[in-house]
VOTORTOR-595720 format. One line per field, with one value per residue (C-alpha): residue in one letter; y, z, x. Coordinates in steps of 0.25 Angstrom, whole numbers, padded with zeros to 4 digits. Example, Ala and Ser with C-alpha at 12.3 -4.5 7.8 and 13.67 -1.06 7.14 Angstrom:
// VOTORTOR-595720
res	[A:S]
c2	[-0018:-0004]
c3	[0031:0029]
c1	[0049:0055]
//
This chain:
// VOTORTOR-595720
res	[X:X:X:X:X:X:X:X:X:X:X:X:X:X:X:X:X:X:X:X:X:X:X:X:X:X:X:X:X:X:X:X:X:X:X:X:X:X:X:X:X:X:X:X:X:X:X:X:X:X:X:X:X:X:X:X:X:X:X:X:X:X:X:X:X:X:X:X:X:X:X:X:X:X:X:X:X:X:X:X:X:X:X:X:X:X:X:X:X:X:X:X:X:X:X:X:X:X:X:X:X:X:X:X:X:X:X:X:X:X:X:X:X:X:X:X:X:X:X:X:X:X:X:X:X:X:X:X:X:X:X:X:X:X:X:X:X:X:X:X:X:X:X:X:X:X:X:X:X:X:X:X:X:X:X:X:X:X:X:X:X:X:X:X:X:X:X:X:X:X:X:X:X:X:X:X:X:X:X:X:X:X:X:X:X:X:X:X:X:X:X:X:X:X:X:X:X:X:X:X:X:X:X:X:X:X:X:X:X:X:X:X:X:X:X:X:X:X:X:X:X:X]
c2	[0078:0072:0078:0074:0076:0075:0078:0079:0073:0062:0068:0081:0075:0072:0060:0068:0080:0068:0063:0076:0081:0069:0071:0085:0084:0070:0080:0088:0076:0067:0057:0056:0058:0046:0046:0040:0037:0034:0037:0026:0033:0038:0027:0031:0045:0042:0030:0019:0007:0005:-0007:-0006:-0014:-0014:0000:0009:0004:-0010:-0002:0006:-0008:-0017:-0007:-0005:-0019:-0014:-0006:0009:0007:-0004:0009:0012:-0001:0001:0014:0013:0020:0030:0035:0052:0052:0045:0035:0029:0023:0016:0015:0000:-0007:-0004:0004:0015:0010:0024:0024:0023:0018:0028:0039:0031:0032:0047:0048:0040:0047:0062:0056:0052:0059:0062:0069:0061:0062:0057:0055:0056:0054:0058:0062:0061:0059:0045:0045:0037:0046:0058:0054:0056:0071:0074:0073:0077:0089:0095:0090:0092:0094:0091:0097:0105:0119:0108:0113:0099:0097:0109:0105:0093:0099:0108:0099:0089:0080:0087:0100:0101:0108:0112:0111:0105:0113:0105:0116:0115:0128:0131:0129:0139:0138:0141:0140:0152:0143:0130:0137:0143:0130:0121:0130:0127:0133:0128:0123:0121:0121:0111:0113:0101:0097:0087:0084:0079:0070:0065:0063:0056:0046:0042:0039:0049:0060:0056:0059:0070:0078:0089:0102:0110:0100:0100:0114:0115:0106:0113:0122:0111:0106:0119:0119:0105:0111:0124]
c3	[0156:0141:0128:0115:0103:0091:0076:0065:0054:0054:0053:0063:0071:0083:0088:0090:0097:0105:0110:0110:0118:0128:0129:0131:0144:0148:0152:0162:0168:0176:0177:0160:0151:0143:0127:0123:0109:0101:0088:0087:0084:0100:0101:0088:0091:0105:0098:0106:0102:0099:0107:0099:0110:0118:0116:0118:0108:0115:0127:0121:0114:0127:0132:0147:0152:0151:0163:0162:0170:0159:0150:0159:0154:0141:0143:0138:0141:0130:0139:0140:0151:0142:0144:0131:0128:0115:0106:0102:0087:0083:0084:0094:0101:0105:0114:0128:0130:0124:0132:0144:0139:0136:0151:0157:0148:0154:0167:0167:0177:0166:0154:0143:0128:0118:0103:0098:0084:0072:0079:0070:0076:0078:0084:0098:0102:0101:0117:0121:0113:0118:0133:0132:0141:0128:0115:0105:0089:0082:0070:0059:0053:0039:0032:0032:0047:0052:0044:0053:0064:0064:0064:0075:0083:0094:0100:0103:0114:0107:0095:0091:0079:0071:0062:0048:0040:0027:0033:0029:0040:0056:0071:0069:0058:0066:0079:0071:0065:0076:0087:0096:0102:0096:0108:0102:0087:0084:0069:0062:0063:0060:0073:0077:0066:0069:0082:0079:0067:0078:0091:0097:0102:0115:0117:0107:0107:0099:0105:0096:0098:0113:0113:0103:0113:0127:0125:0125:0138:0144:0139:0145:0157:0160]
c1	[-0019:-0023:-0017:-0023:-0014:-0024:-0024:-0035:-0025:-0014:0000:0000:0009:0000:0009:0020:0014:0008:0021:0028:0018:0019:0034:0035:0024:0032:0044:0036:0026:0035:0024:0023:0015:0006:0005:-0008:-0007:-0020:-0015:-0002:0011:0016:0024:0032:0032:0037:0048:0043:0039:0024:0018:0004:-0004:-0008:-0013:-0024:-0032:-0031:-0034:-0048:-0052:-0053:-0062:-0067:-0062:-0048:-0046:-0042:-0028:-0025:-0021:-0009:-0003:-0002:0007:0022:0033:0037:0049:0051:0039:0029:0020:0012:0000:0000:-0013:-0010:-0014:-0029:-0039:-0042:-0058:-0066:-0079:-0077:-0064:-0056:-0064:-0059:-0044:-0046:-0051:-0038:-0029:-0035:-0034:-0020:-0011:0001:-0001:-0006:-0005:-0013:-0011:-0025:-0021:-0030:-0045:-0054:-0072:-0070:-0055:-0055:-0046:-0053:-0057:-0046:-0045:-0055:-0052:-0039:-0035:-0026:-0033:-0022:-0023:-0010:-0012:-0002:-0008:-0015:-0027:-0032:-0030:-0035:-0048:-0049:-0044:-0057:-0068:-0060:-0067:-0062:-0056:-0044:-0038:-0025:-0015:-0002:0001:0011:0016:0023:0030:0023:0007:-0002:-0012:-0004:-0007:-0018:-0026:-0024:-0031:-0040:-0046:-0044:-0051:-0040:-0025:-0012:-0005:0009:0014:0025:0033:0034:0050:0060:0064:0052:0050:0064:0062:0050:0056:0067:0059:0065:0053:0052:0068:0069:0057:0060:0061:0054:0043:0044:0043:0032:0024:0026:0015:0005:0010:0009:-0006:-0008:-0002:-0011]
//
């Protein structure tokens, strides 16, 4: 089961719906859940330390003479139930080799989430979006995001509304534009960001934020 966690615009927050996201299905999957970052920041998110390669990007570059079970080895144990693969130092290859990664991480027995980052119509890891069981849009209720959300490169199946006080345009206008249901809303708080600045969100995980998360697992699930 593959969810993709995606944003049209840098700064919605799509990494920490990521790993919230993996941490909350983490304590219902004995077996863990895996974190494929392909945008650079779950290791901060997640307050472990970034190994920067080898990473995916090392991964995707040696191309087809790398075998597929070589991707297991780079995992890292980011405690909390979560496995992480890191992207590594430079740039993200597309083609044929990133549809294969999307490939293995649908396949994976535990619940995988990926961290898309910005997708834009030559993003690499708009594959992996795009086989994703549950294609995520992080987005918040912004004029200028929603402009982009409405022509994106693909789909989505779902979104994380990160929701601020004082916005003119709501969940309505954000479903509206983007064509697609808003799975779960999360207010933009404090604690988070706390949580965030300390390392501590795999520990700490808000609760407003765990709850505001749950009915995307109980999507994944039906």
């Amino acid at each position: 089961m593959l969810i993709a966690c995606w944003s049209v615009k840098g700064g919605s927050g799509t990494t920490v719906v990521s790993v919230s996201l993996a941490l909350v299905l983490a304590r219902s999957h004995p077996g863990g859940v895996l974190v494929a970052d392909l945008a650079g920041d779950v290791p901060a998110a997640l307050g472990v330390a970034d190994p920067r390669d080898p990473g995916l990007t090392a991964w995707l570059a040696a191309g087809p003479s790398v075998p597929a079970d070589a991707l297991a080895r780079l995992e890292l144990d980011a405690g909390a139930g979560v496995s992480l693969l890191p992207r590594g130092t430079g740039p993200l290859s597309g083609g044929e080799r990133v549809e294969v990664l999307a490939g293995l991480l649908a396949g994976d027995p535990r619940p995988v989430v990926a961290d898309c980052g910005v997708l834009d119509a030559d993003a690499p890891a708009l594959a992996v979006a795009g086989a994703a069981t549950q294609s995520l849009l992080i987005t918040r209720a912004c004029y200028l995001g929603l402009r982009r959300a409405a022509t994106a490169p693909v789909r989505p199946s779902g979104v994380v509304l990160v929701s601020e006080a004082g916005r003119a345009l709501g969940r309505d206008d954000v479903e509206t534009v983007v064509g697609a249901p808003v799975r779960a809303e999360v207010a933009v708080d404090p604690a988070v960001a706390r949580a965030v600045d300390a390392g501590m969100l795999a520990s700490r995980l808000p609760r407003a934020l765990d709850r505001a998360l749950r009915p995307v697992v109980v999507a994944r699930a039906a």
